[in-house]
Every structure is written in C-alpha cells, then in structure tokens.
C-alpha positions in Angstrom: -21.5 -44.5 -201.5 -24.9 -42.7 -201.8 -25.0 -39.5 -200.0 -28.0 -38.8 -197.7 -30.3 -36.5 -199.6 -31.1 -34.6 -197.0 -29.1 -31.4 -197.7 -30.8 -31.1 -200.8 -34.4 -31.3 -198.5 -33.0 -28.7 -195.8 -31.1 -26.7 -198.4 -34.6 -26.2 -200.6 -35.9 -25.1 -197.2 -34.2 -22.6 -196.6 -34.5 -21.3 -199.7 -38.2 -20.9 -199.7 -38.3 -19.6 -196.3 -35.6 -16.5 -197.3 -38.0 -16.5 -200.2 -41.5 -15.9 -198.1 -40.7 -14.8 -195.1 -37.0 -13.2 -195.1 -35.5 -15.1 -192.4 -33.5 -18.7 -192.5 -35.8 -21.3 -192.1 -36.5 -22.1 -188.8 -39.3 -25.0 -189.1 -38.5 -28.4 -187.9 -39.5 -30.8 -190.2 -37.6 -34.0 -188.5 -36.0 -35.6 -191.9 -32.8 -36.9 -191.4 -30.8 -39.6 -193.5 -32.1 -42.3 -190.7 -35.7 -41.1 -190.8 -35.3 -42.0 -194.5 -34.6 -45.7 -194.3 -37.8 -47.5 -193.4 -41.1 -45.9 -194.9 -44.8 -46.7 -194.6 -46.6 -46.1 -198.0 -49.7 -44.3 -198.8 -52.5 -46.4 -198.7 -56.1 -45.3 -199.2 -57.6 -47.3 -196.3 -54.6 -48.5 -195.0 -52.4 -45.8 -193.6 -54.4 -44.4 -191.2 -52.7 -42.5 -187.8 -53.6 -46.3 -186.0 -51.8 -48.0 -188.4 -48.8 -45.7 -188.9 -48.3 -45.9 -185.0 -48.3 -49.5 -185.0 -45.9 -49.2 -187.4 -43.6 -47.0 -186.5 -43.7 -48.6 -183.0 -42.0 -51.7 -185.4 -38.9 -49.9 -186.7 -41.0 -47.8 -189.4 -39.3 -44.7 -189.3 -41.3 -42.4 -191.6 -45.0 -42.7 -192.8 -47.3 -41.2 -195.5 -50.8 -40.6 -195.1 -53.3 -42.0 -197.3 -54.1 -40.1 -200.6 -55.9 -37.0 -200.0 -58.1 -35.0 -202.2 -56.0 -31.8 -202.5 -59.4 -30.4 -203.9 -61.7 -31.3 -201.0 -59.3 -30.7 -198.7 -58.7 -26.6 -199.9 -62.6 -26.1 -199.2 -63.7 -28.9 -196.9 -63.1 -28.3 -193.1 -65.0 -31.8 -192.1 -63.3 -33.6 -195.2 -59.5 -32.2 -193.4 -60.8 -33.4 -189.8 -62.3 -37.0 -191.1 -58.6 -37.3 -193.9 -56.3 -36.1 -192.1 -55.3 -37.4 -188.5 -52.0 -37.3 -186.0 -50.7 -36.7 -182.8 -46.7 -35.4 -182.0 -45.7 -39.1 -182.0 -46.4 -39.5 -185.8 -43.8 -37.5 -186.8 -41.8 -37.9 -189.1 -45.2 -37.6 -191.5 -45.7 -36.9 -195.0 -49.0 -35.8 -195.9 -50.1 -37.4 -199.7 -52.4 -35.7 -202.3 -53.7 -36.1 -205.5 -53.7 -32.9 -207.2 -54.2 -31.7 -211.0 -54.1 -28.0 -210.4 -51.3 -26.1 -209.4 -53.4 -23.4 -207.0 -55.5 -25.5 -205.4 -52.5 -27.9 -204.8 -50.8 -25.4 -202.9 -54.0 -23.9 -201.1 -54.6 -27.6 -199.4 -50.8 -27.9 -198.9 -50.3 -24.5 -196.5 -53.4 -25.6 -194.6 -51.7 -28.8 -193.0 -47.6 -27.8 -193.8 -47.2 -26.8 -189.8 -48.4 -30.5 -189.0 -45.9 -32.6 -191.1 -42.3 -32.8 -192.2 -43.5 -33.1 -196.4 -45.8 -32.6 -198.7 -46.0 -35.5 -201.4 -47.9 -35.5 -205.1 -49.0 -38.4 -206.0 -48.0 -39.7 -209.6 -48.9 -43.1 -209.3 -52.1 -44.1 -208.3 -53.2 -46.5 -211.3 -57.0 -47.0 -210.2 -60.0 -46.0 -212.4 -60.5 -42.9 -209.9 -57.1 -41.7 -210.9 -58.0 -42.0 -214.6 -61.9 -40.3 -214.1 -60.5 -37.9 -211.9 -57.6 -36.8 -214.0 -54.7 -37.5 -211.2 -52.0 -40.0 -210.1 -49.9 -41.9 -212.6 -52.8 -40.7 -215.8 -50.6 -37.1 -215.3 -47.3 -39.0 -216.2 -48.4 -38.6 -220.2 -46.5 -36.2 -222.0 -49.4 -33.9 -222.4 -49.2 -33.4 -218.8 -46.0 -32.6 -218.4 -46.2 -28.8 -217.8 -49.0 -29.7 -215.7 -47.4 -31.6 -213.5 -44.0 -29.7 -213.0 -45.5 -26.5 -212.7 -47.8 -28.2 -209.7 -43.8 -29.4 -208.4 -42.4 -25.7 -209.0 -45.6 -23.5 -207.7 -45.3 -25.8 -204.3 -41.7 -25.9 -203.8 -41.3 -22.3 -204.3 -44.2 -21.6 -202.0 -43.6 -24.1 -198.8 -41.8 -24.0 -195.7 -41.6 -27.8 -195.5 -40.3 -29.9 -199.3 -42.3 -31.0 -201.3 -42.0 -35.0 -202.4 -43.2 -36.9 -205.8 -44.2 -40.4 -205.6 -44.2 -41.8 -209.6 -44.8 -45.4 -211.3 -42.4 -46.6 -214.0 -43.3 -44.9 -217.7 -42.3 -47.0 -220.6 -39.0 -46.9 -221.0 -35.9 -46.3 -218.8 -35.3 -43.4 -220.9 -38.2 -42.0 -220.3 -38.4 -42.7 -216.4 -35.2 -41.4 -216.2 -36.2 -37.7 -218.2 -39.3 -37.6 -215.7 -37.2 -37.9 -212.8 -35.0 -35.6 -213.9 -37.4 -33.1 -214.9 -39.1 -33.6 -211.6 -36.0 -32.4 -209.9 -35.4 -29.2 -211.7 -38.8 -28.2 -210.8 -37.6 -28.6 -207.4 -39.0 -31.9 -205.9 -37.5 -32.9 -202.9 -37.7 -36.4 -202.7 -38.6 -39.4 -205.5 -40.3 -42.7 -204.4 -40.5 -44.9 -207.3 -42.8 -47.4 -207.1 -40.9 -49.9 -210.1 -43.8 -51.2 -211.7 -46.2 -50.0 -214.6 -49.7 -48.0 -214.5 -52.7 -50.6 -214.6 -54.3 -51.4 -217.5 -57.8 -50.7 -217.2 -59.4 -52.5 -219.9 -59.1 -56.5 -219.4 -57.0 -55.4 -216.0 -53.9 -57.5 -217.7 -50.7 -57.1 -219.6 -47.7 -55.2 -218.1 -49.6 -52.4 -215.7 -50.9 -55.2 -214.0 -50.1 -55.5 -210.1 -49.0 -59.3 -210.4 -45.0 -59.7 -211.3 -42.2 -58.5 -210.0 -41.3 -54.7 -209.5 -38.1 -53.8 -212.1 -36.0 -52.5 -208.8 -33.3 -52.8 -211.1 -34.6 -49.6 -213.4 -35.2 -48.0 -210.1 -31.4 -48.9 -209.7 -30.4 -47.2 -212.9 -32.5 -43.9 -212.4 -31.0 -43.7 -208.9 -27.4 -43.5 -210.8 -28.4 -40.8 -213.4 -30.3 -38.3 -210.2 -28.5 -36.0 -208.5 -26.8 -37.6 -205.3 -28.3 -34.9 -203.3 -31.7 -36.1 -203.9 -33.0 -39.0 -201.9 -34.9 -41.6 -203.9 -36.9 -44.4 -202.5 -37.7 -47.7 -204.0 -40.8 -49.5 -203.8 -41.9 -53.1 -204.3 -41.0 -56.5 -204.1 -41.1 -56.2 -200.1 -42.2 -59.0 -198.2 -38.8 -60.1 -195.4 -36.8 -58.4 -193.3 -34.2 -59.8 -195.7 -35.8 -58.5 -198.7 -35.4 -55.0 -197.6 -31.9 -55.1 -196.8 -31.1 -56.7 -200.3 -33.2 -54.1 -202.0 -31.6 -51.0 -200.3 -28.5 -52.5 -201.4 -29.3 -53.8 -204.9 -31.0 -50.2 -205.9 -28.7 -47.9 -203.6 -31.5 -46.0 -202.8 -31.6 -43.5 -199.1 -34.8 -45.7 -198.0 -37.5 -48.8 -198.8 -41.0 -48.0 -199.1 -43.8 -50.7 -198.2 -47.3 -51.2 -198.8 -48.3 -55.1 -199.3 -45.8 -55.9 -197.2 -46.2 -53.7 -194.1 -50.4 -54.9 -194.4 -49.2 -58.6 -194.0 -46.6 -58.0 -191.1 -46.8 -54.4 -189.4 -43.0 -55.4 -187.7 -41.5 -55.7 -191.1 -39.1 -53.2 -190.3 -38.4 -54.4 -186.7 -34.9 -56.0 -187.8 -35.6 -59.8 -188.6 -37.3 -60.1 -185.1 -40.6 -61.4 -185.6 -43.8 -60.7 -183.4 -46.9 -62.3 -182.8 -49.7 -61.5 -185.2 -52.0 -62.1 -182.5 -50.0 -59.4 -180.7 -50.3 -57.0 -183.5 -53.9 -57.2 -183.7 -54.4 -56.3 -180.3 -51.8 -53.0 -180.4 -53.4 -52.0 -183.4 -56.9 -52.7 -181.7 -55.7 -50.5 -178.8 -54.9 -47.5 -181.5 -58.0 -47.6 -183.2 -59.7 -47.0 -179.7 -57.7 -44.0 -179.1 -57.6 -43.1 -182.8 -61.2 -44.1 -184.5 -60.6 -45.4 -187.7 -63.5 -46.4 -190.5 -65.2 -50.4 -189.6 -64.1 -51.3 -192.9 -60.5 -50.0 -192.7 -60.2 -52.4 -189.3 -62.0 -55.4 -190.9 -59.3 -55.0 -193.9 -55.9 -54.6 -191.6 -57.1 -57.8 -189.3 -57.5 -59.8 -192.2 -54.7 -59.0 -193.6 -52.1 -59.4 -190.7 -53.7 -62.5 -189.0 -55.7 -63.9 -192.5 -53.4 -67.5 -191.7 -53.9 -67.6 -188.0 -57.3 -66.6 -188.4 -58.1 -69.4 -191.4 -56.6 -71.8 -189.0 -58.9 -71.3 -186.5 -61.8 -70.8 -188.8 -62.4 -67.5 -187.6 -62.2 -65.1 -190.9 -65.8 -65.0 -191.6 -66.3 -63.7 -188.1 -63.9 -60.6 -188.8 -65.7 -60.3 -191.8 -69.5 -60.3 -190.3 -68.3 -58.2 -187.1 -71.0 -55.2 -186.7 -68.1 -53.1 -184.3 -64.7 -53.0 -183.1 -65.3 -54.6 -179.5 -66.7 -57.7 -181.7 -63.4 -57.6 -183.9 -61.5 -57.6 -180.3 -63.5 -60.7 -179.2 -62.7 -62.9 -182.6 -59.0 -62.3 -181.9 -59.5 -62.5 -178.3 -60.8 -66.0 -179.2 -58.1 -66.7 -182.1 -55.2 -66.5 -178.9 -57.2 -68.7 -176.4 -57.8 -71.3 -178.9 -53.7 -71.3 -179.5 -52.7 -70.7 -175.8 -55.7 -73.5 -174.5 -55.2 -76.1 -177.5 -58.8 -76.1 -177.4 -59.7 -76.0 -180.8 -62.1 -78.2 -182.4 -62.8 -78.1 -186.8 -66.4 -77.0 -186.7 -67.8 -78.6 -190.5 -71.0 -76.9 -190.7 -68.8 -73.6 -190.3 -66.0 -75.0 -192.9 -69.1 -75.1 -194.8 -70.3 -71.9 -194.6 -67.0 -70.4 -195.1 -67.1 -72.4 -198.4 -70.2 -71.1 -199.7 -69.6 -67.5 -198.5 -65.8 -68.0 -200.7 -68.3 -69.4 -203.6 -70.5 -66.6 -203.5 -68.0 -63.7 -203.7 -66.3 -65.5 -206.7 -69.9 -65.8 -208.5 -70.4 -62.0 -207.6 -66.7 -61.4 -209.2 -67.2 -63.4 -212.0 -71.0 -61.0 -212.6 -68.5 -58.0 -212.7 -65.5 -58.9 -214.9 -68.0 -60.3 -217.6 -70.0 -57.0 -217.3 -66.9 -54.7 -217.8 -66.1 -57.1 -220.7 -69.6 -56.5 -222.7 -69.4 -52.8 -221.4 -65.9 -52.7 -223.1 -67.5 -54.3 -225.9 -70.3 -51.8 -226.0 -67.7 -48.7 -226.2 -65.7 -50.6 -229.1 -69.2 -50.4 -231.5 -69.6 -47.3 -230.6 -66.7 -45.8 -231.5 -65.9 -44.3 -227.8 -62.3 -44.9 -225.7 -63.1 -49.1 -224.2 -62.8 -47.9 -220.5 -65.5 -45.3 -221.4 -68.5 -47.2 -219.6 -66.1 -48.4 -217.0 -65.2 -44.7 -215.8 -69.1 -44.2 -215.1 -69.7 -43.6 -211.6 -66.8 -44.3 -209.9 -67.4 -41.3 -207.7 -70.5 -40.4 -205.4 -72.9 -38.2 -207.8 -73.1 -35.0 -206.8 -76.2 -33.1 -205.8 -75.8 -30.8 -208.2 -75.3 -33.8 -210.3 -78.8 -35.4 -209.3 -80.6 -32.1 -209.7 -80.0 -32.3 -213.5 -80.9 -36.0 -213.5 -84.4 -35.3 -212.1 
C-alpha cells in the first residue's frame, strides 16, 4: 500500500503558515488523497478554465493551468487577467509557471496563492522556448541544480499553499531518482513525472523525442525510493479508461496525469462510460461562451476531440477556416444532423479540396524541416552550438529590442 501524500502537503502547510504568520494554517487548499487520482495536465493552449471545466465535469478531479510566465506574471496586471482564469467551481487548481529565478518565482506565486490549492514549477517543458528562455526541463542539467532547488526551497518556505514540481526523465534512473530526491528535501510538495526524455532539438529525433512509449516503469521505481508521504504522479501512455487504471497500479503512484489523452476524449476519466463527442463539443462550446478562450485554442480542442467524426463528415476544413466561435457551433451543429438525419452525401470537389489543403501544409512542413537542417548546418561551420539559429526568434521582439535594430 501507498499512503496518500497528503499529510506531507498539509503538514508542509502548516509549517510555513507558523513560519509567516504565527498561527496554524488555516487556508483551504481542497487536496485530498481522492482529489489526487485523476489530473488534467498543463497545457499551453489546452488547459484553459473551459477546458478544465469540461473536464472536471468528466471525473477529472484536479487540473493545472497552462504554463505561465512567472516573470510576466510578477509585473504584468493584463498578462495575470488574459493567463490566468477560474471561477469557485475550478477548484481543486494548480497554478503552473515557468520560472528561472527564485524571487521573481515567489513574487508571481503570492499574487495568485489565495485563488488555488498549489503552486507547480515546471521542469519539463522540452520546446525551444524552454531552451531560449532558460526554463522547464533545460534547468534539469547539473549546473542548474542550486538553481532550481533554491527556486523549490525560497517557495515552499514562503507559501501558505505547497508548492508542486512537474520533471521529465534525466538520463538515467539513478539520476531521476537523485533529482527527485533532492527535489523533496527542498521541500516540494508533490512530483508529476512525466516518464519520457527532453526533446532533442536538433533533427527533432533520437530518445527526447515525443513518439514511443513513456518508461512508466522508471516512474515505478522512483516512486519506491521517495518518501511514502509524498505524492507522485505519473504521466504518459494515457489513452482508455483501462489504461489509467493499469498505470495507477503498475507505477503505484497517488494519481494519473493526462494531456494527449484528455485532448482526444475530455470523459477520459468518466469511469469506462463513454460520451458523445458531438456532446463534448457542444459543453465545451457552452464554456467558452461563458469563459472566452483564444479562436485558435477552440479550433485546436474541436479538432482534436471530434477530428474522426468530423473527417467522416468532411467537415474538418470548416473548423479549420471558421472566422468565430458561433461558426465553429454551426460545423458541429451540422456534424450531429448529418448523423441524427442520415443525410449525408460525399461532396468530391470538397474531398478535393481537403486534399490539396493536406498537400499544402506538408509542402509548407517540408520548407521548414529542410531550413532548420541547412540552418543546423550553417551553426556546424561556424563553430556555434547546432540549435543556435534555431533559438532565433522564438519569442515576440521586444520594443526595446526593435529600437536597437533601427
């Protein structure tokens, strides 16, 4: 048996509360051994307050926000409003940051602690923002180390609410296993593994690669060598209702994590009982109307959670070239009366279309993987790190930025 972790969460509670403000901690945070079982991931784009409600509706009982800028978020009032959305129903909620700097970590932490039950660092996101900016699994090099547990220790010493890590796999078990522990002496709360490798930027191949399986089983062996007391979470290889129930027991882990899967079937969690993706479109439709969320963001979760009833009907271009959300409404709307009618009829010309629009975006894909390969080639002559040119302008310049340009 695995005990429930969340002694160690109140327990570190307490402790910082005595510590600020004299008194036993008092704060409600919601985390409980159940609220720990099925867990939304952070996804940029993806777990948006609409989302997360939808899901949580579905048996999802704890969600992240998408990553946040802890940065922008210390200094930027419309950047907090825009980034960071809920409503007492989203609860419990983890808020998610990127951070490289202890201060400013803990500055954009207290400004949102008294809306969520957590705080969580991210120490896995893999993409070439992470690496430019300096944050998410490119801290997990040993240079870093003191960086990143004195970010763990100046937060958990400092919140009323725990503080949570969210890592990739390093190299080795051994060394997995010395991060993990070394993330709990600092005082992390709460460790959600995601059991695969950081990305490799240059050729985007070779073991940080998405594709493959996630190695649940190292996630399996790091859960024996933590502390009972801590709750760690497992991450990947997530698509049934089935597959969650053999991973909890498999990694004996307090809770599953989903991303990939949760995009594909919002009900994951909803106990083997499978509802109509049709259905889920229009509830999450209904959300975003109460809870505005981003065109492209809407575009992307349709897609994904209808992409085979929609293909069937021909009707995924028409997500794709919707100018609003009323005319996203009206594709679905159309998607269901073609099923509930039988009134369907193949349209060529569109088949067509659909081709040469599929045609097109491979061309445009093909133009950028052999650019990155000559700009790789470029850095190799000249001597510089091969995902040199391919860090260049990832971000928005600044205007500061522009000014010395001109």
């Amino acid at each position: 048996p695995v005990a429930d972790g969340t002694d160690s969460i109140n327990a570190k509670k307490q402790k910082v509360n005595a510590a600020t403000s004299g008194a036993k901690n008092t704060v409600h945070t919601g985390i409980t051994p159940e609220s720990l079982q099925y867990i939304v991931a952070p996804m940029v784009g993806g777990s948006e307050l609409a989302f997360r409600l939808l899901c949580r509706k579905y048996g999802a009982t704890i969600a992240y926000t998408p990553m946040m800028s802890s940065e922008r978020f210390a200094v930027d009032e419309e950047y907090r409003k825009t980034e960071f959305q809920t409503t007492p129903e989203d609860r419990p909620l983890v808020a998610h940051f990127s951070a490289n700097d202890p201060k400013v970590f803990l500055q954009a932490a207290l400004l949102v602690q008294d809306k969520c039950d957590a705080i969580d660092l991210n120490l896995g996101c893999p993409q070439r923002v992470a690496h430019s900016g300096h944050f998410g699994s490119y801290l997990l090099d040993p240079v870093d180390r003191p960086l990143v547990l004195s970010m763990v220790k100046e937060l958990s010493s400092n919140l009323r609410v725990p503080l949570f890590v969210k890592i990739r796999l390093l190299n080795t078990i051994e060394e997995s296993v010395e991060l993990c522990q070394q993330l709990v002496a600092a005082g992390a709360a709460l460790i959600a593994i995601h059991a695969r490798y950081r990305v490799n930027l240059v050729g985007r191949s070779g073991p940080g690669a998405r594709d493959g399986a996630a190695h649940l089983d190292q996630v399996r062996t790091i859960r024996a060598a933590i502390d009972p007391k801590i709750p760690i979470i497992a991450n990947g290889n997530v698509i049934t209702w089935e597959d969650v129930q053999k991973n909890r027991e498999d990694t004996h882990t307090q809770g599953i994590m989903s991303a990939e899967g949760l995009l594909d079937d919002p009900a994951l969690f909803n106990g083997g009982t499978k509802v109509d993706k049709f259905q889920l479109a229009v509830e999450y439709l209904n959300n975003v109307a109460l809870h505005p969320v981003k065109m492209k963001s809407v575009v992307f979760h349709i897609r994904r959670m209808c992409r085979e009833e929609l293909t069937q009907y021909q009707l995924l271009e028409d997500v794709v070239a919707a100018k609003n959300v009323d005319e996203v409404r009206q594709v679905v709307l159309q998607g269901m009366a073609y099923r509930d009618n039988g009134n369907y009829k193949h349209d060529p010309d569109k088949a067509k279309r659909a081709k040469e629009a599929l045609e097109r975006r491979k061309y445009e894909e093909g133009k950028r993987k052999a650019y990155e390969e000559r700009m790789v080639r470029k850095a190799k002559r000249e001597g510089k790190e091969l995902d040199f040119y391919l860090r260049q302008g990832i971000e928005p310049p600044t205007e500061d930025a522009i000014k010395e340009l001109k």
